[in-house]
C-alpha positions as a printed NumPy array, in Angstrom:
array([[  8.105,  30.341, -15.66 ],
       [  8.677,  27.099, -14.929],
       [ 11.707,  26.836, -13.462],
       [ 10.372,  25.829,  -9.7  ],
       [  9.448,  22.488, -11.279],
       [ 12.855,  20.525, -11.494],
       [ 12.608,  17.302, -13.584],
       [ 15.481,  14.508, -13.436],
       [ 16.591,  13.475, -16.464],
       [ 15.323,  10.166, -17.987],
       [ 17.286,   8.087, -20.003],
       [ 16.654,   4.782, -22.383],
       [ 18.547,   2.15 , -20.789],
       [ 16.312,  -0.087, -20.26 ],
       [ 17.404,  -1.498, -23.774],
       [ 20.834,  -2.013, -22.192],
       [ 19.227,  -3.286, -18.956],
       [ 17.561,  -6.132, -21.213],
       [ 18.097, -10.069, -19.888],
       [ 17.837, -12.525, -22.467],
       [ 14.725, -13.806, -22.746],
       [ 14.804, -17.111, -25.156],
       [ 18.617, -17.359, -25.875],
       [ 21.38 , -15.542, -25.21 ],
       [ 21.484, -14.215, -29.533],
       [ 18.239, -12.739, -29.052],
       [ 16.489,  -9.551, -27.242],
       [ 12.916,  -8.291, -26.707],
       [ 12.306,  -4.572, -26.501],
       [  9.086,  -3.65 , -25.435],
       [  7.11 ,  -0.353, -25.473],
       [  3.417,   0.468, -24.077],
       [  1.139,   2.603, -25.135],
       [ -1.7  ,   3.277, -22.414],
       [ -5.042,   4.655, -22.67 ],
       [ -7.052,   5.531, -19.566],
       [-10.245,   7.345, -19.455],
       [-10.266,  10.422, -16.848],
       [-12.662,   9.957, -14.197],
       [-14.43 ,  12.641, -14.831],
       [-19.001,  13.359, -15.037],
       [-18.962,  14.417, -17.919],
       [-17.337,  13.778, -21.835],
       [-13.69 ,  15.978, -23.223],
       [-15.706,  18.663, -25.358],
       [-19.698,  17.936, -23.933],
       [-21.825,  18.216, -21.064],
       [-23.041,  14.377, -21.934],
       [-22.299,  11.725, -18.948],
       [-19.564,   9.244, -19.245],
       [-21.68 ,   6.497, -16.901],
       [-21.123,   3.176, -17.913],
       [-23.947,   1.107, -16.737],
       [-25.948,   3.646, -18.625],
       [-28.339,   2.422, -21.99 ],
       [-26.983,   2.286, -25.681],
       [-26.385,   5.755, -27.351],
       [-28.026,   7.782, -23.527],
       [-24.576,   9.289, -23.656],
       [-24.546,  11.31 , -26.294],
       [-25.021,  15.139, -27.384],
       [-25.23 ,  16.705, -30.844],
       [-21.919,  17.718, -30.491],
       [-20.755,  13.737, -29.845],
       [-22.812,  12.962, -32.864],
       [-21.017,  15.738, -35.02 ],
       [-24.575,  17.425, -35.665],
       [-23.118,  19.879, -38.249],
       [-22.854,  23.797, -36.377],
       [-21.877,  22.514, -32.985],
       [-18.639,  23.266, -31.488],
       [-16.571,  21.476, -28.785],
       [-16.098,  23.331, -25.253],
       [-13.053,  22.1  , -22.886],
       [-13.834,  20.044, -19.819],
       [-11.874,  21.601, -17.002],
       [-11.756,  18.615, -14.654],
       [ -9.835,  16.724, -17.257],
       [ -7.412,  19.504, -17.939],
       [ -6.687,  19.097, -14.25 ],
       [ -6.612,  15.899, -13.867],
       [ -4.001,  15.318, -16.71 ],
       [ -1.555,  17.808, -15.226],
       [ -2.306,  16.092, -11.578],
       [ -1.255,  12.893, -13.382],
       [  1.906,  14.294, -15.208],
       [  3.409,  15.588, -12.292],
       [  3.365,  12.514, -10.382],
       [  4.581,  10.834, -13.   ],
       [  7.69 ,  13.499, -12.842],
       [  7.066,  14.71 , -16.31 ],
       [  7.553,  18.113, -18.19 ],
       [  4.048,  19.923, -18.364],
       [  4.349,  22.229, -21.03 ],
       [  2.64 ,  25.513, -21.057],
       [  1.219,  25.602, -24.014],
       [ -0.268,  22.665, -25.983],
       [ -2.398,  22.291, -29.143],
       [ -5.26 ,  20.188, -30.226],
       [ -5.377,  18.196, -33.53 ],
       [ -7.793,  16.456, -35.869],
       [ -6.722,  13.256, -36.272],
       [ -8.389,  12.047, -39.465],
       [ -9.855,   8.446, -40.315],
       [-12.781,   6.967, -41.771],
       [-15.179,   4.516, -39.406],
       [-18.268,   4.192, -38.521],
       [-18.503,   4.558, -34.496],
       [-16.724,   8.019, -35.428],
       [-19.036,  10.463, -37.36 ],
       [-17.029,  13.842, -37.508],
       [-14.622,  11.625, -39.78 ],
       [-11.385,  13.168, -37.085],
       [-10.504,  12.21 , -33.78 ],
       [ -9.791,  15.502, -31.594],
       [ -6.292,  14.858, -29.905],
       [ -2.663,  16.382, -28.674],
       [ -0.222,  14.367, -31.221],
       [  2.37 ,  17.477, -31.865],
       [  2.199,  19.706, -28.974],
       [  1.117,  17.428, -25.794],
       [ -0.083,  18.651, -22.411],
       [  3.017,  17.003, -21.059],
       [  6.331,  15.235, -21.912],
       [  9.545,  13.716, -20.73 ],
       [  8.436,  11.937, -17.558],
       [  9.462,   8.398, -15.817],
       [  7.855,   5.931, -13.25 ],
       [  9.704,   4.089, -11.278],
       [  8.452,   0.286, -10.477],
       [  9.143,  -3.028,  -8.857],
       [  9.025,  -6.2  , -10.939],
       [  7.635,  -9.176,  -8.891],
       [  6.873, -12.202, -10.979],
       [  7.782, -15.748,  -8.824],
       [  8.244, -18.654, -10.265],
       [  9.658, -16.348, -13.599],
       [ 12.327, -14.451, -11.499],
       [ 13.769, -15.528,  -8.563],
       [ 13.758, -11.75 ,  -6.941],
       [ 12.361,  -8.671,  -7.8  ],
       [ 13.902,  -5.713,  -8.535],
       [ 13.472,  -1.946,  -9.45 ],
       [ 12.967,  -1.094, -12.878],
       [ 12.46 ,   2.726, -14.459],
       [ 10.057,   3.13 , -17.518],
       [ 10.786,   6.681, -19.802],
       [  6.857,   8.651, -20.527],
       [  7.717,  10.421, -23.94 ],
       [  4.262,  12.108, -23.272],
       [  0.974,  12.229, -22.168],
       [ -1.586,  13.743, -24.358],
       [ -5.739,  14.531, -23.839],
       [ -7.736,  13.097, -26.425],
       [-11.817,  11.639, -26.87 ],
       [-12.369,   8.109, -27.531],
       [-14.575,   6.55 , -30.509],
       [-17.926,   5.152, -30.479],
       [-18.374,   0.986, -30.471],
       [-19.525,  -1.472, -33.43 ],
       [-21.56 ,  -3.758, -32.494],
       [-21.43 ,  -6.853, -35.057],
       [-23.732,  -9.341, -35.911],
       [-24.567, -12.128, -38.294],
       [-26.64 ,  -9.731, -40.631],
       [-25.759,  -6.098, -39.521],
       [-23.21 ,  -3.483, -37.534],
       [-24.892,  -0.775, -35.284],
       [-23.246,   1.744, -33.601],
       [-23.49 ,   2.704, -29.831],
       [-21.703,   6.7  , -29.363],
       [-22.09 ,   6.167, -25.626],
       [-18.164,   5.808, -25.51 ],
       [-17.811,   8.907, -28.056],
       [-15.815,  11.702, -26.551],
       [-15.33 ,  10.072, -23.379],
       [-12.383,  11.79 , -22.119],
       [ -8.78 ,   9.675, -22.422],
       [ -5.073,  10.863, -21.685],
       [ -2.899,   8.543, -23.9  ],
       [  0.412,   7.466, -22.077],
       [  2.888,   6.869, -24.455],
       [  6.136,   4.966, -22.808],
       [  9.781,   4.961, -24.852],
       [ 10.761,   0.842, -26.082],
       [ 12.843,   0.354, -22.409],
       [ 10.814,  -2.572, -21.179],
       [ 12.452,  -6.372, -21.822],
       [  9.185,  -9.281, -21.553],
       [  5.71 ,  -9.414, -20.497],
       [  6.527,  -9.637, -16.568],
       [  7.961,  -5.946, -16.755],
       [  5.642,  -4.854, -18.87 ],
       [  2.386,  -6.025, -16.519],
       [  4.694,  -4.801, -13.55 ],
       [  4.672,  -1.423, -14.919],
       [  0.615,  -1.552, -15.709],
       [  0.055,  -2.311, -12.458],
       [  2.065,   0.706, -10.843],
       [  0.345,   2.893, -12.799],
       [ -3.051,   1.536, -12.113],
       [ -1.834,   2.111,  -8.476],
       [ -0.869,   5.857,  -9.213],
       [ -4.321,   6.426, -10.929],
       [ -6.13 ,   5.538,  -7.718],
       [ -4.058,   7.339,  -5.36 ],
       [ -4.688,  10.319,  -7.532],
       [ -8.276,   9.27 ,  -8.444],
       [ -8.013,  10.433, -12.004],
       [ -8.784,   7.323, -13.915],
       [-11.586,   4.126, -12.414],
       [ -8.932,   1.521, -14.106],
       [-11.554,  -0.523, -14.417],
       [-10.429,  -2.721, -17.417],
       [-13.269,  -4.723, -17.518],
       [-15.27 ,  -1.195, -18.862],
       [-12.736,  -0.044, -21.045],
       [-11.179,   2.438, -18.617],
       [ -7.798,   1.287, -19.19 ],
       [ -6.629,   0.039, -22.05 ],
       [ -2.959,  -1.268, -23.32 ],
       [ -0.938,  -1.495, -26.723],
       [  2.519,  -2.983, -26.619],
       [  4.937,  -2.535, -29.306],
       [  7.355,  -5.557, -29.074],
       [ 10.305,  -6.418, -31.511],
       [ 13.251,  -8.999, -31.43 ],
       [ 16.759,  -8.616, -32.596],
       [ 20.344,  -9.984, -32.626],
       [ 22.827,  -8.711, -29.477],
       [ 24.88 ,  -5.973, -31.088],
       [ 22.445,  -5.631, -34.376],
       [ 19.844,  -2.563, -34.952],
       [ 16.144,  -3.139, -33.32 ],
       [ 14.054,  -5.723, -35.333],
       [ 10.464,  -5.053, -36.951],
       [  8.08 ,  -4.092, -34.416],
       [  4.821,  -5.164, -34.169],
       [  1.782,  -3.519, -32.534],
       [ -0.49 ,  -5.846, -29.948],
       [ -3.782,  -3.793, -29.463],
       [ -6.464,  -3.189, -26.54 ],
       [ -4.876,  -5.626, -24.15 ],
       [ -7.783,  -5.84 , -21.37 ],
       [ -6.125,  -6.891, -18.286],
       [ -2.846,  -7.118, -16.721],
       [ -2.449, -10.617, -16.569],
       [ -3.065, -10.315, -20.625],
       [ -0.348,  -8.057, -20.947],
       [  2.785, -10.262, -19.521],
       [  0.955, -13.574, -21.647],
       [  0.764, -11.419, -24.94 ],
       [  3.564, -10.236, -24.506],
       [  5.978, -13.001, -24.289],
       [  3.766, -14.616, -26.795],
       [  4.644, -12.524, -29.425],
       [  8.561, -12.145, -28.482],
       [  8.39 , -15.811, -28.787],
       [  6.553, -16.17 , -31.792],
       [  8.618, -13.589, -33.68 ],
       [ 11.832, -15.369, -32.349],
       [ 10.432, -18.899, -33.868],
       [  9.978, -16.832, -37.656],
       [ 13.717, -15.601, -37.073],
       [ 15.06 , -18.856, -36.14 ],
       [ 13.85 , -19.81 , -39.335],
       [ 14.714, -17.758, -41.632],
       [ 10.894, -16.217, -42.103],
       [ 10.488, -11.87 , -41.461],
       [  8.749, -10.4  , -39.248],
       [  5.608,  -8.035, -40.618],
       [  5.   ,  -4.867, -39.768],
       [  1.706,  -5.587, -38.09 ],
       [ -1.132,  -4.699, -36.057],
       [ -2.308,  -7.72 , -34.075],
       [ -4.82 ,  -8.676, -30.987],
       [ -4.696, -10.575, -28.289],
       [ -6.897, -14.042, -28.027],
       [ -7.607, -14.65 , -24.427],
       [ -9.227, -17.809, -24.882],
       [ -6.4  , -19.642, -27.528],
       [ -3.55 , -17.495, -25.87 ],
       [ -2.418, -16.36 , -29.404],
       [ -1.875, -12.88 , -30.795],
       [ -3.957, -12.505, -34.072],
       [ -2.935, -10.635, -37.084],
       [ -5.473,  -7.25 , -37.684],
       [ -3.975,  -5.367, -40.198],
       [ -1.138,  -4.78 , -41.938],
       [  1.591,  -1.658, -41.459],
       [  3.727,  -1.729, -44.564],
       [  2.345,   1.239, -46.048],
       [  2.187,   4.031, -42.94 ],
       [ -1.739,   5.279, -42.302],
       [ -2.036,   9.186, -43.1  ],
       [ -3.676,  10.613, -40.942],
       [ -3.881,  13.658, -42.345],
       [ -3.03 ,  15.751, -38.732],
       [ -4.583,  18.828, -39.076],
       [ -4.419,  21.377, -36.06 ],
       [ -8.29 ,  22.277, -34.292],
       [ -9.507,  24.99 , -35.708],
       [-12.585,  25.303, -32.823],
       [-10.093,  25.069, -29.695],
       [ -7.012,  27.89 , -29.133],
       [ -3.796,  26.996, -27.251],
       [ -4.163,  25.13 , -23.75 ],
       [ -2.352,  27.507, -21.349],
       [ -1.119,  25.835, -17.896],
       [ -0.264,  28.537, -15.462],
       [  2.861,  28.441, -13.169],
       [  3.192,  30.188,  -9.952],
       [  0.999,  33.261,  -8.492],
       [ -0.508,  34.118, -11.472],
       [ -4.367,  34.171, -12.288],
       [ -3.929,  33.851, -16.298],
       [ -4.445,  30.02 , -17.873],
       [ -6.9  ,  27.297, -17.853],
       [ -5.074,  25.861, -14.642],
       [ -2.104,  26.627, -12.391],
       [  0.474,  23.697, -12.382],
       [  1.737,  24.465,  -9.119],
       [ -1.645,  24.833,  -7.086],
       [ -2.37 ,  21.52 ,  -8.277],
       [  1.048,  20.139,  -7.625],
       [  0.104,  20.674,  -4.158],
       [ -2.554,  18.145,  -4.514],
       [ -0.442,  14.911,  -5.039],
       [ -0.654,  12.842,  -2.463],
       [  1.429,   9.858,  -1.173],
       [  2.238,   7.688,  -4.083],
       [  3.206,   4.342,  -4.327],
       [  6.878,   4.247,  -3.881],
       [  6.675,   6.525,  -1.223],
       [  4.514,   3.945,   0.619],
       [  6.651,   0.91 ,  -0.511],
       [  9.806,   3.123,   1.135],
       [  7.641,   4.024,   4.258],
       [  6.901,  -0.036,   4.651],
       [ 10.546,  -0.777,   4.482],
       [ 11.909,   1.66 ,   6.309],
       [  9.763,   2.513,   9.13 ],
       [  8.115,  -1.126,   9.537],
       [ 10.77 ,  -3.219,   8.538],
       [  9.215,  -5.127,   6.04 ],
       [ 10.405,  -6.779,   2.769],
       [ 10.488,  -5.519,  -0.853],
       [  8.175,  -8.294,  -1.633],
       [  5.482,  -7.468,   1.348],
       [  5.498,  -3.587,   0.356],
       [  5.015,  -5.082,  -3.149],
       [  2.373,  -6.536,  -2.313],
       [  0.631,  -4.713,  -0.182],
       [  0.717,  -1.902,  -2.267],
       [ -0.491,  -3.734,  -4.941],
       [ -3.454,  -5.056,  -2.886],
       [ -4.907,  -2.01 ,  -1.968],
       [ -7.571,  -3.5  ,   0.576],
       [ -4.932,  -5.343,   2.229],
       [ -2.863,  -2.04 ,   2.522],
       [ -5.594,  -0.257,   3.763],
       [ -5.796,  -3.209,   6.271],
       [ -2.069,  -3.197,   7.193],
       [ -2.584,   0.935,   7.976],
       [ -5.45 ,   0.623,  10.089],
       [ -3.948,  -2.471,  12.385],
       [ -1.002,  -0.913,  12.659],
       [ -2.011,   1.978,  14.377],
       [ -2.274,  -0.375,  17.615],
       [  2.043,   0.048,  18.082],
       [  2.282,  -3.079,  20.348],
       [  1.59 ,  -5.493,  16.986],
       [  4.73 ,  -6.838,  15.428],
       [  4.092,  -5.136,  11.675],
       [  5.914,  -7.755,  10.57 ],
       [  3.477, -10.688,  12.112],
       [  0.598,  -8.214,  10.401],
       [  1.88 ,  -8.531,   7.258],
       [  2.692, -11.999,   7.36 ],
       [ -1.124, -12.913,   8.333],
       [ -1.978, -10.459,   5.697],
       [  0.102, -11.998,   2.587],
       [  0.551, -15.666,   3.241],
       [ -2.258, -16.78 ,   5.8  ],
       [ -5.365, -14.372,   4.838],
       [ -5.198, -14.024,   1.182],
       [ -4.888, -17.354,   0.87 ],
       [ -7.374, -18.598,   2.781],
       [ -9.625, -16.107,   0.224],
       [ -7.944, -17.848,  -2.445],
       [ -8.508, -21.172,  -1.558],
       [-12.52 , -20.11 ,  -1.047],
       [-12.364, -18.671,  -4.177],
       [-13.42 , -15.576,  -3.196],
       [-12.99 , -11.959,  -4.655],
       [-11.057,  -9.797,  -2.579],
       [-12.839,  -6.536,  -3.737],
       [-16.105,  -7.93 ,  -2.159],
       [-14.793,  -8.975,   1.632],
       [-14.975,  -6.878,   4.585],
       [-11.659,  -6.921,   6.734],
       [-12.406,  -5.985,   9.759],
       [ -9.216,  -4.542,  11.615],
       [-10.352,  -4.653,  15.052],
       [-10.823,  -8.361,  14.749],
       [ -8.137,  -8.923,  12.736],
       [ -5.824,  -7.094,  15.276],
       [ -6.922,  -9.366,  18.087],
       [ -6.179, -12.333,  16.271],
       [ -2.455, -10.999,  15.671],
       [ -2.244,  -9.908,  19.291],
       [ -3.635, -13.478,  20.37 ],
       [ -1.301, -15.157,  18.454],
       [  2.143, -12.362,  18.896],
       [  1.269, -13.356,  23.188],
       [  1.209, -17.106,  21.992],
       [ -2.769, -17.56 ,  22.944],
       [ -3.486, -19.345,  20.152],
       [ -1.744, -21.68 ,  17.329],
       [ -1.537, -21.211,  14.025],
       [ -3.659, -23.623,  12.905],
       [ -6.632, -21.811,  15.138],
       [ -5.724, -18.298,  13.501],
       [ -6.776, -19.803,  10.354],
       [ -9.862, -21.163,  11.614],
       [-10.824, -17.384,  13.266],
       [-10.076, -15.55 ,   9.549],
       [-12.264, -18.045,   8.332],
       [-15.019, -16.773,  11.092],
       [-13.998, -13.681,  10.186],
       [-14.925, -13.696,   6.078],
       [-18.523, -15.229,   7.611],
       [-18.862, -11.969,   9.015],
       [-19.661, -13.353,  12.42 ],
       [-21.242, -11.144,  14.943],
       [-18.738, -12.381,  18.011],
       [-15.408, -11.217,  19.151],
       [-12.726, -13.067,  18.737],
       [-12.297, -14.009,  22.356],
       [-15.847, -15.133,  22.34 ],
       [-14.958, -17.575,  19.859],
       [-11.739, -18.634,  21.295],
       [-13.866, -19.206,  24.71 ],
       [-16.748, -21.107,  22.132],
       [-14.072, -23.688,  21.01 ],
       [-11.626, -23.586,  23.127],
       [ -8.432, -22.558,  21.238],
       [ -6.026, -20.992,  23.733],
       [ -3.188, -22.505,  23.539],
       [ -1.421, -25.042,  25.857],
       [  1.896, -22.949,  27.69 ],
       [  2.131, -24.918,  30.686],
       [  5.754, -26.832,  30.242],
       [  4.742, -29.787,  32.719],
       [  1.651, -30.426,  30.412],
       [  3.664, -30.253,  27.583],
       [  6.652, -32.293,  28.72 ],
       [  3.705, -35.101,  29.755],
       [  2.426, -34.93 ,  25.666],
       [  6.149, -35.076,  25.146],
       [  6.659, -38.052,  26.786],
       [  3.575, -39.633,  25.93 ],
       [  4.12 , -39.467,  22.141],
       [  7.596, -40.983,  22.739],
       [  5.82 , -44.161,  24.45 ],
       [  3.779, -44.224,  21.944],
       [  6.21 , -44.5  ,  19.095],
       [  8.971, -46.871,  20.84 ],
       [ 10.505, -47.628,  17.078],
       [ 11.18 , -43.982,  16.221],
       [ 12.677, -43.233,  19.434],
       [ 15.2  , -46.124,  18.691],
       [ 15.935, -45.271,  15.544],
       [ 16.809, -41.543,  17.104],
       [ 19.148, -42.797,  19.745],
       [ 20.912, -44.465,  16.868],
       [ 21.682, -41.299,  15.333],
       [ 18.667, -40.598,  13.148],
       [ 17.698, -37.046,  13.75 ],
       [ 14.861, -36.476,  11.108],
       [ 12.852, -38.796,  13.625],
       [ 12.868, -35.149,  15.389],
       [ 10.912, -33.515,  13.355],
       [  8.872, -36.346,  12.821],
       [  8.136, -37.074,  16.279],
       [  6.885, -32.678,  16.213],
       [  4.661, -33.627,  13.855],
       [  2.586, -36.57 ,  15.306],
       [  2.655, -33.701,  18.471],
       [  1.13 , -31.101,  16.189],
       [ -1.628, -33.005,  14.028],
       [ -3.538, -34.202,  17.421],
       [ -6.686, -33.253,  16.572],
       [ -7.355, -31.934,  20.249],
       [ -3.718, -30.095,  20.104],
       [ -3.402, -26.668,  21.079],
       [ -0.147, -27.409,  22.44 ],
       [  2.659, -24.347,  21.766],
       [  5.045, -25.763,  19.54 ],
       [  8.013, -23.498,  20.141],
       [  7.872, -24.493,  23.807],
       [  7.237, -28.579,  22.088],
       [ 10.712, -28.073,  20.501],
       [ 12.849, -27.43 ,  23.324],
       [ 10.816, -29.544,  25.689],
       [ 11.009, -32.51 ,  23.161],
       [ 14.647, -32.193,  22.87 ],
       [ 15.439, -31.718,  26.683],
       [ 13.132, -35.06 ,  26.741],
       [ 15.09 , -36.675,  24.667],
       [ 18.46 , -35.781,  25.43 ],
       [ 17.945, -37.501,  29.617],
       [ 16.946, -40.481,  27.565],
       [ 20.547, -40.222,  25.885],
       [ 22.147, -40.279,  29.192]])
């Protein structure tokens, strides 16, 4: 039945693939666990709305608040877009699945039992592929594969709130649809792991089956991390819950490796834990204790049959696997190969623009216009644009990037119009969202460039007069004095002078004064 779909087989070696993260006795071995909610109107087993913005306990149907008598019904959306997620995530969906009570006693869940996929998942046996990009912790990046042991569809609890005096309970979150990721131990450190995070947050919104909106609780992390001696079996793992952001997941991360390396080193064990992760002392917290393994008394659903996943032309299960197959559309390493290969840029630039999807969206859009270098786009893009938002402290998410303007001010500076320094200062028009063109504001303040050589040999020449000591000390053999000499020519404050034509002219200046 399903023997269109062809699945390449995934192997654990990203144990083997392990670098040594504090010294060469020791290794980290990491695994995630990832919970995202499935964009979806309405709840996993209720017609109740998932909005978030929503007030406390709006959400909620007598079936969320286990109102004895009522009986869950199947939201197809999720169903679909779990499979739609599996298969671009190259895993096995299986045919047949199961629901399961998952049994445990707390407040913010009152049937007592989760409702989840724990034996027989929706899907299983996947990978993702990924690029990790960390400067300043690795010197390049480089491809990395993470193993999916399976995805399963499950609801989420309630929320406690806590006070001084009292705990109330708010079941706007209860049944909110999730798929649970669960990823083999093949990651090394925190870099991989928030490398990993981050492709999948970029798969989720190319599919548009999970918000990722970490701030709400759409996506949520638990790493498993353990240390142990080269050639020696894996150490005692630990368990760092509901990581909120990516950024949090590579700093609690190598926290932990590092902390459970410092007990080692001295001859302390590690506990079988669950911990959390303190943003604001940058510390992982002990929660509970693991010695003694939780029963959860699994117990299969007695109110929901078998999940059948069709296959083919057939009109028979709750979806057909390969209609929606059809559906996936360009993911991300697709686009990072299409950067590469048909626009010649680097593996960090697709990284990154893939990553940034507003600036991707940007790249696209200018680069429709064939005479602009892709290369020069991307370059304004990465290293001039986003950090002129940086330095303004702005958030990209809020700025308009307008790509007719933006495409002017490449094409003005790819005919050498315009300096560099004066692209800057039109991107900085630009996030005012002026209402002129760019050539109106060139005109305004009077940026084009200076290309005529005998103007430029004169400013040449003048600079030299002006700085009789540095030209000696260059005729004696100095030849930093070169670049120093570019410099006084480029920080003018009236200079608009093209400083690729400056170089040679400079130099040809120079060199008669040799003779």
């Amino acid at each position: 039945m399903f023997s269109n779909l062809k699945f390449p087989k995934c192997s654990l070696n990203g144990i083997s693939r392990c670098r040594n993260f504090s010294t060469d006795k020791w290794k980290s071995v990491v695994g995630l666990e990832v919970h995202a909610q499935i964009q979806s109107t309405s709840k996993l087993f209720s017609g109740s709305p998932t909005e978030f913005t929503n007030p406390v306990n709006r959400n909620v149907s007598l079936f969320d608040a286990a109102t004895p008598g009522t009986l869950p019904v199947l939201n197809k959306r999720c169903v679909e877009a779990a499979v739609l997620t599996a298969l671009a995530l190259n895993c096995r969906v299986n045919p047949i699945s199961t629901f399961d009570r998952k049994h445990y006693f707390y407040a913010d869940l009152p049937a007592g039992y989760q409702i989840t996929q724990q034996r027989s998942p929706i899907a299983c046996n996947g990978f993702i592929d990924f690029h990790v990009y960390a400067p300043g912790v690795h010197k390049h990046s480089y491809a990395a594969r993470s193993c999916i042991k399976q995805i399963q569809l499950e609801q989420d609890s309630g929320k406690s709130l806590h006070d001084e005096t009292r705990s109330l309970v708010d079941l706007n979150r209860a049944g909110v649809p999730l798929m649970e990721l669960v990823f083999e131990p093949d990651l090394c450190n925190g870099e991989e792991a928030a490398a990993l995070v981050k492709e999948l947050v970029n798969v989720f919104e190319c599919l548009q089956t999970c918000s990722c909106k970490m701030e709400e609780g759409a996506l949520r992390v638990d790493a498993n991390v353990s240390v142990h001696k080269k050639g020696q079996p894996l150490g005692i793992r630990t368990e760092v819950k509901n990581i909120g952001s990516i950024r949090a997941v590579a700093a609690a991360i190598n926290y932990e490796i590092q902390r459970q390396i410092a007990l080692l080193e001295v001859g302390e064990n590690v506990v079988n834990e669950t911990r959390s992760w303190n943003s604001d002392s940058r510390v992982t917290v002990s929660m509970r204790d693991k010695e003694e393994k939780q029963d959860y008394r699994y117990m299969p659903e007695p109110n929901l049959p078998p999940l059948y996943i069709a296959m083919g032309p057939t009109t028979w299960g709750c979806v057909n696997a390969e209609h929606i197959k059809k559906l996936i559309p360009q993911l991300p390493h697709e686009i990072r190969k299409h950067l590469k290969e048909e626009c010649n840029l680097t593996t960090e630039q697709a990284i990154i623009l893939v990553n940034e999807l507003k600036l991707l969206r940007a790249f696209t859009s200018i680069s429709l216009n064939k005479k602009l270098n892709a290369t020069l786009i991307a370059n304004l893009l990465i290293n001039d644009f986003l950090s002129l938002v940086n330095k303004e402290k702005m958030d990209l998410d809020g700025i308009t990037i307008n790509p007719s303007f933006f495409g002017d001010i490449v094409e003005l500076l790819q005919n050498e119009m315009v300096s560099h320094k004066s692209v800057q200062f039109l991107m900085g028009e630009m996030l005012k969202s002026t209402s002129k063109t760019v050539k109106e504001i060139v005109a305004c303040h009077d940026l084009l460039q200076i290309n005529d050589e005998n103007e430029i040999r004169r400013i040449c020449e003048e600079v030299i007069e002006d700085n009789p000591k540095m030209l000696q000390q260059y005729l004696k053999g100095k030849k930093k004095v070169f670049k120093a000499l570019l410099g006084i020519i480029a920080s003018k404050p009236d200079s608009k002078v093209n400083m690729k034509k400056a170089t040679e002219l400079l130099q040809n200046v120079l060199d008669n004064l040799k003779k």
